[in-house]
Each structure stands twice: as C-alpha cells, then as structure tokens.
N, CA and C atoms as an extended XYZ file, in Angstrom:
528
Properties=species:S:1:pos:R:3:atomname:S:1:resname:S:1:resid:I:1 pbc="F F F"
N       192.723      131.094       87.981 N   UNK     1
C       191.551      130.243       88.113 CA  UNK     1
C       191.834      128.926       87.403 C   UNK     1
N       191.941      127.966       88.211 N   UNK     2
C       191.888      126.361       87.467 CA  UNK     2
C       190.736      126.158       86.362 C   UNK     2
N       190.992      125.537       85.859 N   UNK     3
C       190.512      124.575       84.771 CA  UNK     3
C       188.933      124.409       85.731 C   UNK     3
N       189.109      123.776       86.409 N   UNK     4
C       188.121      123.066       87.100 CA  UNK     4
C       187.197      123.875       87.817 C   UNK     4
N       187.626      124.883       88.590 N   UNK     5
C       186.682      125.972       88.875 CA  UNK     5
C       186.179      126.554       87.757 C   UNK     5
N       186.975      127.405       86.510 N   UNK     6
C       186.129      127.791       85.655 CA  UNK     6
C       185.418      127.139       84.897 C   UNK     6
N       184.777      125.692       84.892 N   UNK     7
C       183.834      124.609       84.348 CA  UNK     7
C       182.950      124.787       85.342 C   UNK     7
N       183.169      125.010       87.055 N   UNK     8
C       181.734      125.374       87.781 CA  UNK     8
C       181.707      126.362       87.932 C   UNK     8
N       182.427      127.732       87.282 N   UNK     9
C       181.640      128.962       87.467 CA  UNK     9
C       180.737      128.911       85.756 C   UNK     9
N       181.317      128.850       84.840 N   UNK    10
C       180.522      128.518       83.754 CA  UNK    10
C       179.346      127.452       84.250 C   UNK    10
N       179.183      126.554       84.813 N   UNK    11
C       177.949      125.714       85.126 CA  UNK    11
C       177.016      126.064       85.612 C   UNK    11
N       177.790      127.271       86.883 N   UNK    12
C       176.386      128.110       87.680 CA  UNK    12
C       175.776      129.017       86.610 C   UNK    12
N       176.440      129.584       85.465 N   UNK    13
C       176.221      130.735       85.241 CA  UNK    13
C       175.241      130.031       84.074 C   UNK    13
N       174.918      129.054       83.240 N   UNK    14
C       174.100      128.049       82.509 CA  UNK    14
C       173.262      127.729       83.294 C   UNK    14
N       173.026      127.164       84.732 N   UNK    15
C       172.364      126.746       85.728 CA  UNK    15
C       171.495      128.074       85.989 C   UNK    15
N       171.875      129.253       85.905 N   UNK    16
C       171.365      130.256       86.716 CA  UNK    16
C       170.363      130.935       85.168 C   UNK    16
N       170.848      130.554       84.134 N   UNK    17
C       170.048      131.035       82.832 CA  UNK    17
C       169.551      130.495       82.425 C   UNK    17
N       169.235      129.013       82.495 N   UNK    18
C       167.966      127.729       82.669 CA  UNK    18
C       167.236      127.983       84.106 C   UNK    18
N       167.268      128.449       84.836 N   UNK    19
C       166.219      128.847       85.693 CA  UNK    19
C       165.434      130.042       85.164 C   UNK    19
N       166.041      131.154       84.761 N   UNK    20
C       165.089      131.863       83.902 CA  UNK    20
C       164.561      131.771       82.738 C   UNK    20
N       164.630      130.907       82.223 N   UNK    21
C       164.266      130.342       81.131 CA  UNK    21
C       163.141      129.906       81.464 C   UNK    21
N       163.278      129.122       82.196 N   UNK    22
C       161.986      127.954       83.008 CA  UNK    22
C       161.185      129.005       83.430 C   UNK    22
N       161.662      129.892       84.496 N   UNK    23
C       160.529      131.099       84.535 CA  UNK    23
C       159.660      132.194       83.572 C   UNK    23
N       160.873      132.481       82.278 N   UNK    24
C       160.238      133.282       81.315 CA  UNK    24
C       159.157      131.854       80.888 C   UNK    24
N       159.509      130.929       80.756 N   UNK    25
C       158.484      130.236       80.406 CA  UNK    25
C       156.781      129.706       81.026 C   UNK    25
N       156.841      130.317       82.182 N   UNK    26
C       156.254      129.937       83.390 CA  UNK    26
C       155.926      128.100       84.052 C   UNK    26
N       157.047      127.613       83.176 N   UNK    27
C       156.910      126.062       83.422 CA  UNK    27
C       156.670      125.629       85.610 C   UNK    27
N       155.946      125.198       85.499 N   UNK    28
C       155.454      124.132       86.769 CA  UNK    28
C       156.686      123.175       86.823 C   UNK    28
N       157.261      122.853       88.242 N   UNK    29
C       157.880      121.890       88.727 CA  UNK    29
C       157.855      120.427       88.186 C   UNK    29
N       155.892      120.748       88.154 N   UNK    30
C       155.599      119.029       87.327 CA  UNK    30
C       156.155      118.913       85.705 C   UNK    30
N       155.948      119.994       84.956 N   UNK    31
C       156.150      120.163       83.742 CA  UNK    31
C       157.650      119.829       83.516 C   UNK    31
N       158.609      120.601       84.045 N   UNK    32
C       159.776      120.607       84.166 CA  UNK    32
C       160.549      118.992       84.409 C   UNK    32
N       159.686      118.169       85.660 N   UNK    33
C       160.085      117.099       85.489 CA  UNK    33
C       159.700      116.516       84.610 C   UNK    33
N       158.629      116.359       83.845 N   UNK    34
C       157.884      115.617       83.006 CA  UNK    34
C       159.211      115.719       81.764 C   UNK    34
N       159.434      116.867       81.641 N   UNK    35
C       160.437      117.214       80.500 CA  UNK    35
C       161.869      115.989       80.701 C   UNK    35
N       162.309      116.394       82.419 N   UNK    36
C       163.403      115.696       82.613 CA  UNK    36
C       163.329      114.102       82.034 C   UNK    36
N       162.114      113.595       82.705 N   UNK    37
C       161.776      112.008       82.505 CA  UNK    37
C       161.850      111.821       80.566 C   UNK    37
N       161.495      112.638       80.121 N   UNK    38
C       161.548      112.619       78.548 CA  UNK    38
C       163.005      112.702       78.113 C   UNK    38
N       163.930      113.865       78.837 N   UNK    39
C       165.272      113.702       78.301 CA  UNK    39
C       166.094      112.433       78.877 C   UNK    39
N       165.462      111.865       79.911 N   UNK    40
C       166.205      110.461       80.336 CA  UNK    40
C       165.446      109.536       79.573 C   UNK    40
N       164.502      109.361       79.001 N   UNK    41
C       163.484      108.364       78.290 CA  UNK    41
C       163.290      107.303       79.274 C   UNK    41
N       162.567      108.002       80.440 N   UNK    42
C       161.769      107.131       81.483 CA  UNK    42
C       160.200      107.647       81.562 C   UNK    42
N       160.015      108.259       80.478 N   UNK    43
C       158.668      108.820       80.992 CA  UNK    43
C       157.443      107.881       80.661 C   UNK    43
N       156.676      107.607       81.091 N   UNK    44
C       155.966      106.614       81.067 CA  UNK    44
C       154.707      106.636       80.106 C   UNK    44
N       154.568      108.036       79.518 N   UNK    45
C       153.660      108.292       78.198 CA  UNK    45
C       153.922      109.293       77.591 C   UNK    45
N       153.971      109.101       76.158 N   UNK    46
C       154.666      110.278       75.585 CA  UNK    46
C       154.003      111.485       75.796 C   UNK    46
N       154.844      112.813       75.790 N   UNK    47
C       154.316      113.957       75.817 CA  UNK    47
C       153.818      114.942       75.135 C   UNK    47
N       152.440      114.946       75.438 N   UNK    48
C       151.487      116.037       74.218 CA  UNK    48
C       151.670      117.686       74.891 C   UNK    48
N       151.931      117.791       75.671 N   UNK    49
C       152.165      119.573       76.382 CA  UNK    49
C       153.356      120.005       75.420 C   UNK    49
N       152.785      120.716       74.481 N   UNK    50
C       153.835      121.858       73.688 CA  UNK    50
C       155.308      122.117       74.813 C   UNK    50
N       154.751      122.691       75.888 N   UNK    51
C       155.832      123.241       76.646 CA  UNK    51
C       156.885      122.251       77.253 C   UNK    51
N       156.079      120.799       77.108 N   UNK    52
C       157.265      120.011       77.968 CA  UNK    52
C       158.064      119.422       77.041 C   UNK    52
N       157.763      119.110       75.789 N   UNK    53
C       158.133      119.080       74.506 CA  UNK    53
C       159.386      119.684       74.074 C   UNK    53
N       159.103      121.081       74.306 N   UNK    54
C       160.136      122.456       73.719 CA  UNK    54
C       161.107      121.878       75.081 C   UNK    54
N       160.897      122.091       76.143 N   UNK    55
C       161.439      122.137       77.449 CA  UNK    55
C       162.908      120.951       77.307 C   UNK    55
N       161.663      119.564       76.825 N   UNK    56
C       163.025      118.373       77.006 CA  UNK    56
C       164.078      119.213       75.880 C   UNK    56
N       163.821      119.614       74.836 N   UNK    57
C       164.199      119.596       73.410 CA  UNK    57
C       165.580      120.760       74.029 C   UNK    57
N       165.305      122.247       75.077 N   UNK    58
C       166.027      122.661       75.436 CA  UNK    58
C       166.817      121.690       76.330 C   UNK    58
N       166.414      121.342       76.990 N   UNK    59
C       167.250      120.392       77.839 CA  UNK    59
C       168.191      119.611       77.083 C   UNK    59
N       167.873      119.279       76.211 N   UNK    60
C       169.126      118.123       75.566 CA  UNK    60
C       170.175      119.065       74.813 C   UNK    60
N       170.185      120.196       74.492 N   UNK    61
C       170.997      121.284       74.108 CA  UNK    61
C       171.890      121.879       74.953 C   UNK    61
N       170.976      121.734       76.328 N   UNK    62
C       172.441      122.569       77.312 CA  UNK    62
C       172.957      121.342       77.439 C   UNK    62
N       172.281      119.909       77.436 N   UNK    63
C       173.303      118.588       78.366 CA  UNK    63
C       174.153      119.063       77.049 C   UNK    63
N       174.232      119.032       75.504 N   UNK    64
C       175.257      118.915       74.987 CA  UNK    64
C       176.196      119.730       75.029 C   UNK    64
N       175.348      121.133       75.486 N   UNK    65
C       176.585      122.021       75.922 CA  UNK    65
C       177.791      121.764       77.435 C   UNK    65
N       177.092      121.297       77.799 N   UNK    66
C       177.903      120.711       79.016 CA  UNK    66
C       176.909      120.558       80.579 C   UNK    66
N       175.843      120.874       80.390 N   UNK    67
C       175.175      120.969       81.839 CA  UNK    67
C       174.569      119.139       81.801 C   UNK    67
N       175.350      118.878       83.018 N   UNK    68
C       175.245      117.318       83.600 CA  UNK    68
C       173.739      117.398       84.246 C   UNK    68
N       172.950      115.702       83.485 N   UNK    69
C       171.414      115.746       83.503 CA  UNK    69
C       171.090      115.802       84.747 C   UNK    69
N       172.047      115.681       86.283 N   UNK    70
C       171.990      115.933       87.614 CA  UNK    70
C       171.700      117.221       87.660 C   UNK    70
N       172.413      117.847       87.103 N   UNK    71
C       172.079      119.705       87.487 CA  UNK    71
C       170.643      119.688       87.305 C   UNK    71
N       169.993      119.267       85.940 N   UNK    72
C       168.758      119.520       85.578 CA  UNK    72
C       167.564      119.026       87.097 C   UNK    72
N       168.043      117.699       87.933 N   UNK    73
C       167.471      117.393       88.817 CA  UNK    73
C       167.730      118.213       89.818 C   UNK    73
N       168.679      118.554       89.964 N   UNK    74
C       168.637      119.830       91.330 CA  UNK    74
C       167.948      120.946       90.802 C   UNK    74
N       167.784      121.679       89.433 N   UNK    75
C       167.423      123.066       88.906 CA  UNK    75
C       165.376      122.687       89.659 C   UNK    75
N       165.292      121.405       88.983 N   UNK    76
C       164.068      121.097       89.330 CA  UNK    76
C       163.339      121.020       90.646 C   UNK    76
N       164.211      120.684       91.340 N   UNK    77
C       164.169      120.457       92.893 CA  UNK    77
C       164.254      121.722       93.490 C   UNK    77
N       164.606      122.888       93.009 N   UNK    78
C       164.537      124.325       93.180 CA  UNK    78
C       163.556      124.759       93.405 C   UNK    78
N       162.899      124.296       91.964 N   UNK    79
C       161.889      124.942       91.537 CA  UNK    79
C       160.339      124.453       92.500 C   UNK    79
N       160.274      122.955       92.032 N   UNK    80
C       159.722      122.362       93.403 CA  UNK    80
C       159.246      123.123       94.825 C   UNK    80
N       160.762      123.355       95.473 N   UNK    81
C       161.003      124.447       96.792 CA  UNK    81
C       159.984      125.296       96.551 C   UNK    81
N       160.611      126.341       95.766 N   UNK    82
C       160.278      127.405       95.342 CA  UNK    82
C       158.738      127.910       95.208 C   UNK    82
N       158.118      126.825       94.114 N   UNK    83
C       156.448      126.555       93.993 CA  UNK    83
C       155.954      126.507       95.330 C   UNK    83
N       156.289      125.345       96.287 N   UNK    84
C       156.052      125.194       97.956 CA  UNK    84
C       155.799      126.309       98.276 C   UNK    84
N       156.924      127.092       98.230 N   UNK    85
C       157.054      128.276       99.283 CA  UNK    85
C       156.143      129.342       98.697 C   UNK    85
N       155.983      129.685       97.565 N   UNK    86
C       154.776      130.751       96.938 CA  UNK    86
C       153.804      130.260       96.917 C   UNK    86
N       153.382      128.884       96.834 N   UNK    87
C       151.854      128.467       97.208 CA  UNK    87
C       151.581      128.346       98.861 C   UNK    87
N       152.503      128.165       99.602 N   UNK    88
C       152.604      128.671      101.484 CA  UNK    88
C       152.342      130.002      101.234 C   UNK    88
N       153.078      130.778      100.542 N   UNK    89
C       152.751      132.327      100.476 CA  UNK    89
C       151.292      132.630      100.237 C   UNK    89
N       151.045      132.137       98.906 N   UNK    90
C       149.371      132.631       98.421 CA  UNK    90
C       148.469      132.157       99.517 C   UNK    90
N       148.680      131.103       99.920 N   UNK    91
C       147.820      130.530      101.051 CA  UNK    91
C       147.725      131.523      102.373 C   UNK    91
N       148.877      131.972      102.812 N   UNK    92
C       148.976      132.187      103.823 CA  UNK    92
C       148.122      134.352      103.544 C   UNK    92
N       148.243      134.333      102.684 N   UNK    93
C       148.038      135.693      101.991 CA  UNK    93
C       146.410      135.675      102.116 C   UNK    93
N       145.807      134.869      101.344 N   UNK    94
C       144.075      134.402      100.973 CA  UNK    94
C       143.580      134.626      102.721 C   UNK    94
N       144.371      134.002      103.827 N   UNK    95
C       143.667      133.954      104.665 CA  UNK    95
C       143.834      134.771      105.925 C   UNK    95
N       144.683      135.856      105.436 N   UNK    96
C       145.469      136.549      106.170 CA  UNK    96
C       144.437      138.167      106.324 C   UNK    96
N       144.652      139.225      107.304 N   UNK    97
C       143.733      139.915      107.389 CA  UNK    97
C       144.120      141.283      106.778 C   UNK    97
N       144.926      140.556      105.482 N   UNK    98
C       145.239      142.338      105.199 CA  UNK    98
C       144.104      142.016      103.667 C   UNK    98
N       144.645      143.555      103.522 N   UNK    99
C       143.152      143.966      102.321 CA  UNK    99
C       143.682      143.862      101.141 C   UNK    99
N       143.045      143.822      100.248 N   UNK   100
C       142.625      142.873       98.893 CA  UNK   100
C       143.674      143.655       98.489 C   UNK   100
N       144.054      145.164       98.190 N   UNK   101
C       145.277      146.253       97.865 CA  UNK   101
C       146.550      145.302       98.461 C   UNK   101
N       146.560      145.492       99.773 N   UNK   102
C       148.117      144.808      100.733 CA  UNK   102
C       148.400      143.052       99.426 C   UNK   102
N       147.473      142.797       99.717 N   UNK   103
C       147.319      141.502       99.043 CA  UNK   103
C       148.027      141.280       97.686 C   UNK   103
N       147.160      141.746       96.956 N   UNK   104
C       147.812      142.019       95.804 CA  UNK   104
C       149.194      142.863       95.760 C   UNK   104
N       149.664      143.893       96.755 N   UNK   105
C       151.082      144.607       96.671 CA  UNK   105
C       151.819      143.369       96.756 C   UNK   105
N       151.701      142.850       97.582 N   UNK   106
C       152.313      141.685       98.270 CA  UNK   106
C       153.216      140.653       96.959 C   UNK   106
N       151.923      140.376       96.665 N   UNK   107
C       152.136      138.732       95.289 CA  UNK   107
C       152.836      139.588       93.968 C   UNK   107
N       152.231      140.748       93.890 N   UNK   108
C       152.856      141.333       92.624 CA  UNK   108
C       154.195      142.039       92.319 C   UNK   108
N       155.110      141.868       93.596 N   UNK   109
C       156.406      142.281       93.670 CA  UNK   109
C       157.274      141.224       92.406 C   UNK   109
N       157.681      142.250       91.686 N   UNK   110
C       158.854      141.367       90.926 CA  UNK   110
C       159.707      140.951       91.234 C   UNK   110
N       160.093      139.766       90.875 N   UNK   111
C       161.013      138.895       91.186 CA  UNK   111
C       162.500      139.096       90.907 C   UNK   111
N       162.509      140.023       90.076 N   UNK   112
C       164.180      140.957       89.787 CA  UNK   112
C       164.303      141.262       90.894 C   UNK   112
N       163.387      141.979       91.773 N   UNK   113
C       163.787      143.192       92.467 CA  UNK   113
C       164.488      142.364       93.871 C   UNK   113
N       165.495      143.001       94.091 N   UNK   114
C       166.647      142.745       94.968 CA  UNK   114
C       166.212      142.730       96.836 C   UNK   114
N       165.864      143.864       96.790 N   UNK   115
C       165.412      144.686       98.333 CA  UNK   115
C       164.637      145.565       98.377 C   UNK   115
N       163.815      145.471       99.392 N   UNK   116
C       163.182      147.033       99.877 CA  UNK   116
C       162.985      147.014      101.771 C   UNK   116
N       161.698      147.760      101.589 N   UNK   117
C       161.777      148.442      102.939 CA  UNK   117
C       160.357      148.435      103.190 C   UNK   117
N       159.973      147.027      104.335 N   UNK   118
C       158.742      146.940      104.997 CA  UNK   118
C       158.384      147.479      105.862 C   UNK   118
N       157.296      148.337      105.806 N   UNK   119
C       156.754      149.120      107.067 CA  UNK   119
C       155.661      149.031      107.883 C   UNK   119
N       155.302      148.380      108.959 N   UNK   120
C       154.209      147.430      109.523 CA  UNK   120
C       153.705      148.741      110.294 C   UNK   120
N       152.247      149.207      109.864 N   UNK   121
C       151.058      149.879      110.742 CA  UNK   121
C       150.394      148.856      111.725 C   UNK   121
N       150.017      149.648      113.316 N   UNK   122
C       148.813      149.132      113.661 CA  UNK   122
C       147.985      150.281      114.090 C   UNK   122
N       146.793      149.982      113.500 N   UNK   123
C       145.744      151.015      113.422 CA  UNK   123
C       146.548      152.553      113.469 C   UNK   123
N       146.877      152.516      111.702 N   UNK   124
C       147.349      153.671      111.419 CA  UNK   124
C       148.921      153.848      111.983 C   UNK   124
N       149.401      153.239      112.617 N   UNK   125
C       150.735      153.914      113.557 CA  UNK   125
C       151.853      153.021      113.230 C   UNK   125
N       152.880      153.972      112.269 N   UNK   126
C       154.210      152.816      112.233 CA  UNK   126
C       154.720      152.082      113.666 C   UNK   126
N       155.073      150.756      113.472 N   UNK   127
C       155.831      150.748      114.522 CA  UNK   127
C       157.192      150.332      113.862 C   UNK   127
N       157.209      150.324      112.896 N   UNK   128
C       158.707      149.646      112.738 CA  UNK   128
C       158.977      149.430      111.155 C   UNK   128
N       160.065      149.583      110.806 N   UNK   129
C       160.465      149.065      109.261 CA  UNK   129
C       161.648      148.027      109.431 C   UNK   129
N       161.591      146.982      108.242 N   UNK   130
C       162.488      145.872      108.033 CA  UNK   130
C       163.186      146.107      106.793 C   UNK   130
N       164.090      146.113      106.452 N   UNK   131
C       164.814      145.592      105.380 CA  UNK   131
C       164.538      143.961      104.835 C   UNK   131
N       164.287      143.837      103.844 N   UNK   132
C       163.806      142.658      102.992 CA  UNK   132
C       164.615      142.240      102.107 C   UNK   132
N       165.892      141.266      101.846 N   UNK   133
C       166.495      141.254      100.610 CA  UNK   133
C       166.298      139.412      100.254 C   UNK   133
N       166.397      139.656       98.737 N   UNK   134
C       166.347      138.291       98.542 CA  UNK   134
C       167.487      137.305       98.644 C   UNK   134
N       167.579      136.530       98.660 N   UNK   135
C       168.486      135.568       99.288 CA  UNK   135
C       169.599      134.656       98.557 C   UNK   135
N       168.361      134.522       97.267 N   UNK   136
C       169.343      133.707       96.443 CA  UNK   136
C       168.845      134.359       94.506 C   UNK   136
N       169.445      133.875       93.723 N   UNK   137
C       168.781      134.233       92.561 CA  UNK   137
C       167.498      133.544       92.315 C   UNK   137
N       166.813      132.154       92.520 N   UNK   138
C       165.665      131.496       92.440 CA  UNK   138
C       164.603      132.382       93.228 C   UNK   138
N       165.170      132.324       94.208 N   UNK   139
C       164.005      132.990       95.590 CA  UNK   139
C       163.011      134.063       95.020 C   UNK   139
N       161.989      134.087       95.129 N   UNK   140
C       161.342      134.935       94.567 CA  UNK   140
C       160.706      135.973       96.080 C   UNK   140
N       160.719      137.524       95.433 N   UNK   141
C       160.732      138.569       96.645 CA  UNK   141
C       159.503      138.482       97.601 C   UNK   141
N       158.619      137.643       97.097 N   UNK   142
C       157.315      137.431       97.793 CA  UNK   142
C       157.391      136.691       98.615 C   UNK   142
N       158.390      135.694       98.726 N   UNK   143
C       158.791      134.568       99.871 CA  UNK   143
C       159.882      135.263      100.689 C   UNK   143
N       160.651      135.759      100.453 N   UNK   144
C       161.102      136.783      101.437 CA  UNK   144
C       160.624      137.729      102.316 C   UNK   144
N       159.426      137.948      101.737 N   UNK   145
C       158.323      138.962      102.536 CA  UNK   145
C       157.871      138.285      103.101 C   UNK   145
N       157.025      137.107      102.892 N   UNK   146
C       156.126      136.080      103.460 CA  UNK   146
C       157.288      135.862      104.723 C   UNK   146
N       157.830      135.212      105.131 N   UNK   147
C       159.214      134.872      106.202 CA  UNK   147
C       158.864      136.772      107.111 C   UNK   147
N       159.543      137.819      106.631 N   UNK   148
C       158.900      139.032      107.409 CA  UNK   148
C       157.832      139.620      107.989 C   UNK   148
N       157.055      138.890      107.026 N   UNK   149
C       155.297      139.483      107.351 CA  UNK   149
C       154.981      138.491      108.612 C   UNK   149
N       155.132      137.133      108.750 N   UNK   150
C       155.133      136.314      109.365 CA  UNK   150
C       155.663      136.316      110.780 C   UNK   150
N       157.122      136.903      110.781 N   UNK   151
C       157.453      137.442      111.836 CA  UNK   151
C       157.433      138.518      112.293 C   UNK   151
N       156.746      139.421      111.634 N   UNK   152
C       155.488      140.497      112.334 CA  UNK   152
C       154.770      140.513      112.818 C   UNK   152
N       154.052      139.260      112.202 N   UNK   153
C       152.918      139.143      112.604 CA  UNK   153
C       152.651      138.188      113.928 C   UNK   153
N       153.346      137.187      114.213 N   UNK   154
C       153.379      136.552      114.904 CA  UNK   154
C       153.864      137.639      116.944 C   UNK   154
N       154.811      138.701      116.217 N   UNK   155
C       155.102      139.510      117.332 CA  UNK   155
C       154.027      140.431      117.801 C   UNK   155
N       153.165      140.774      116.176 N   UNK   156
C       152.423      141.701      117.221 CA  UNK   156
C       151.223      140.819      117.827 C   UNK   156
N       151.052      139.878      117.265 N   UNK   157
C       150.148      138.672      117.872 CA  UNK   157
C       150.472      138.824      119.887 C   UNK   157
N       152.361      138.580      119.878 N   UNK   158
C       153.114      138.501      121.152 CA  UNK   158
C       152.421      140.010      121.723 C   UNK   158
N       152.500      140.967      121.146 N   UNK   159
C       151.995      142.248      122.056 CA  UNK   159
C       150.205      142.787      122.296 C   UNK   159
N       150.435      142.370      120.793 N   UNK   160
C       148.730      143.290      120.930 CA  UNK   160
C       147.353      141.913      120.965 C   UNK   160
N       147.972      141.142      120.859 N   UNK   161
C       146.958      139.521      121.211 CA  UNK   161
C       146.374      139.812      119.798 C   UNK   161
N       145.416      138.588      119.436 N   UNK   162
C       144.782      138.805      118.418 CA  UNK   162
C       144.301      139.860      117.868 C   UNK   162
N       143.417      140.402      118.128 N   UNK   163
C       142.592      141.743      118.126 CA  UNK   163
C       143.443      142.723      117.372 C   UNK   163
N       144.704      142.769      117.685 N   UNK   164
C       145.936      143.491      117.484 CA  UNK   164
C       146.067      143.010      115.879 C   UNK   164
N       146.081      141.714      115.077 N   UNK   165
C       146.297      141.857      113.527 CA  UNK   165
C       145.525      142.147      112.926 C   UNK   165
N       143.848      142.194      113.638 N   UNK   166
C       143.063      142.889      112.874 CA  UNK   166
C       143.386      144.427      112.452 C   UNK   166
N       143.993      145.027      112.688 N   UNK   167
C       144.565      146.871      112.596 CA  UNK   167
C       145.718      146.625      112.080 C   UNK   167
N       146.193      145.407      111.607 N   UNK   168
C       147.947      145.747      111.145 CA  UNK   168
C       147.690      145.769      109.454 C   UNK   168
N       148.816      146.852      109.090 N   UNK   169
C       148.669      147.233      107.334 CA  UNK   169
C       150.298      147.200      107.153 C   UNK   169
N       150.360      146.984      105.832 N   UNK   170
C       151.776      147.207      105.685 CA  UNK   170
C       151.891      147.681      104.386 C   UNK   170
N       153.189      148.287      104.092 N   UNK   171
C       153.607      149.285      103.261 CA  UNK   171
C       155.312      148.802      102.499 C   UNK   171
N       155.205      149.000      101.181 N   UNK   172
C       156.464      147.936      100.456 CA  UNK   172
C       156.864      148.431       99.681 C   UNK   172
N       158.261      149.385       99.741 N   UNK   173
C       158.818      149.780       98.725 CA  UNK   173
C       159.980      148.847       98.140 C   UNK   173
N       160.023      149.157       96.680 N   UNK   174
C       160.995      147.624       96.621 CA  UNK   174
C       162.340      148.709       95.860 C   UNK   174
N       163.211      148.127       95.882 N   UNK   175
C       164.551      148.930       95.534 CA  UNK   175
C       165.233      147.396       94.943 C   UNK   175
N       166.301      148.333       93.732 N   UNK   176
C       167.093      147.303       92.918 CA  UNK   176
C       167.870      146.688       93.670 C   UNK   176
C-alpha cells in the first residue's frame, strides 16, 4: 500500500468517525455548517449554540490531525442529503396510509442496522418480501425503506388502483 493511499484510507476512516460523532451528537446540517463557517472565520455572528461551539472546537482538532477543511464541506453536504431524505421520509410517512404502529416501526429502525426483510400485506395477504440493505455508512435504514415502501407502493397502486393502499400493511425485520 503506497504512502498515498494509506493517507486516504486513514481519511475515510476519520471522515467516517466525524460522521458519527455529528450523529451521536444529533447536530443539524445547519449547525454543522454554522460550526464550519466558525472554523473558516466567515461566520457572520458569533456563536452562542453550546453545540456549534464544541463542534467548530472538534473540527479544528481533526483539521490538525490531518482532515482537509474540504472534507468537513463534503461530511456536511452528506449530512444535508441525508436530513432531505429523512424529512422526504417523515413526510412521506405522516401522510401515508399505514397505522400509527407501521409508522412508528418504520422511523424507529436503527441506523446500525445493516439489512432486513420487508414484507408487504394487502388486506391481510403477503404478497411479497424485499430484502432492504443500507447502502452506504451515512444512509440511514429508514431511507432505504422509504425508496422500498415507495416502490411498493406505487406497484400495488399499478395493480390494485387506489383502493388497493388503503389494505396494504407491512412487516420489518431488521438483521445485522
């Protein structure tokens, strides 16, 4: 292994433990940048949020460890995505016709968890199971579902017409 590859496998592997960081922390996209603009000293009023505070303060510790303040703009731009796609999720969840149980199974899948096994009822009757895996380490398992549920739903829309998602339930075992 060169020199140079093992500086970007060490980078992902810093890159990939400042994303959980940011998550054990539950920092917001906005927060996160707010932090960035503080470790570049462009931010346009100083910062009273404890968390964005601590946040820049980590941030200037990994740049000295070696993570380039670009990474920090892509980690952010992740996260960004990421927020998008679970607030498309919650949205799409709130208005969706499964029950307050499905609902909540749904959003409360942990984000460790790797894969499982979706099983789509209509009125009572399997028709089918999916395999669900997550995609990347950021991705969180609820946006992976959301993308499946979606194209369930949209098919049995294709067979059973509307009427047809009123009776659809689904079932989510999650595996490491």
């Amino acid at each position: 292994m060169s020199l140079s590859s093992f500086e970007s496998a060490n980078l992902g592997k810093q890159s990939e433990r400042f994303v959980e960081f940011l998550r054990g922390l539950e920092v917001t996209a906005s927060q996160a940048w707010e932090a960035y603009e503080l470790l570049l000293g462009t931010a346009d009023k100083p910062a009273t949020d404890r968390t964005v505070i601590a946040l820049a303060e980590k941030m200037q510790k990994l740049e000295r460890g070696g993570i380039p303040v670009s990474e920090f703009a892509r980690i952010i731009e992740r996260l960004r995505d990421e927020e998008a796609s679970l607030n498309g999720f919650k949205t799409y969840l709130e208005a969706s016709a499964l029950s307050e149980n499905e609902k909540h199974m749904l959003w409360s899948i942990p984000t460790k968890r790797r894969c499982g096994i979706l099983e789509c009822f209509v009125d009572g009757t399997s028709i089918g199971v999916i395999s669900v895996e997550k995609t990347g380490a950021e991705s969180h398992m609820a946006h992976e579902l959301f993308g499946a549920i979606k194209s369930v739903m949209s098919r049995i829309k294709e067979m059973y017409g509307e009427e047809g998602l009123k009776s659809v339930t689904f079932s989510f075992e999650a595996k490491e």
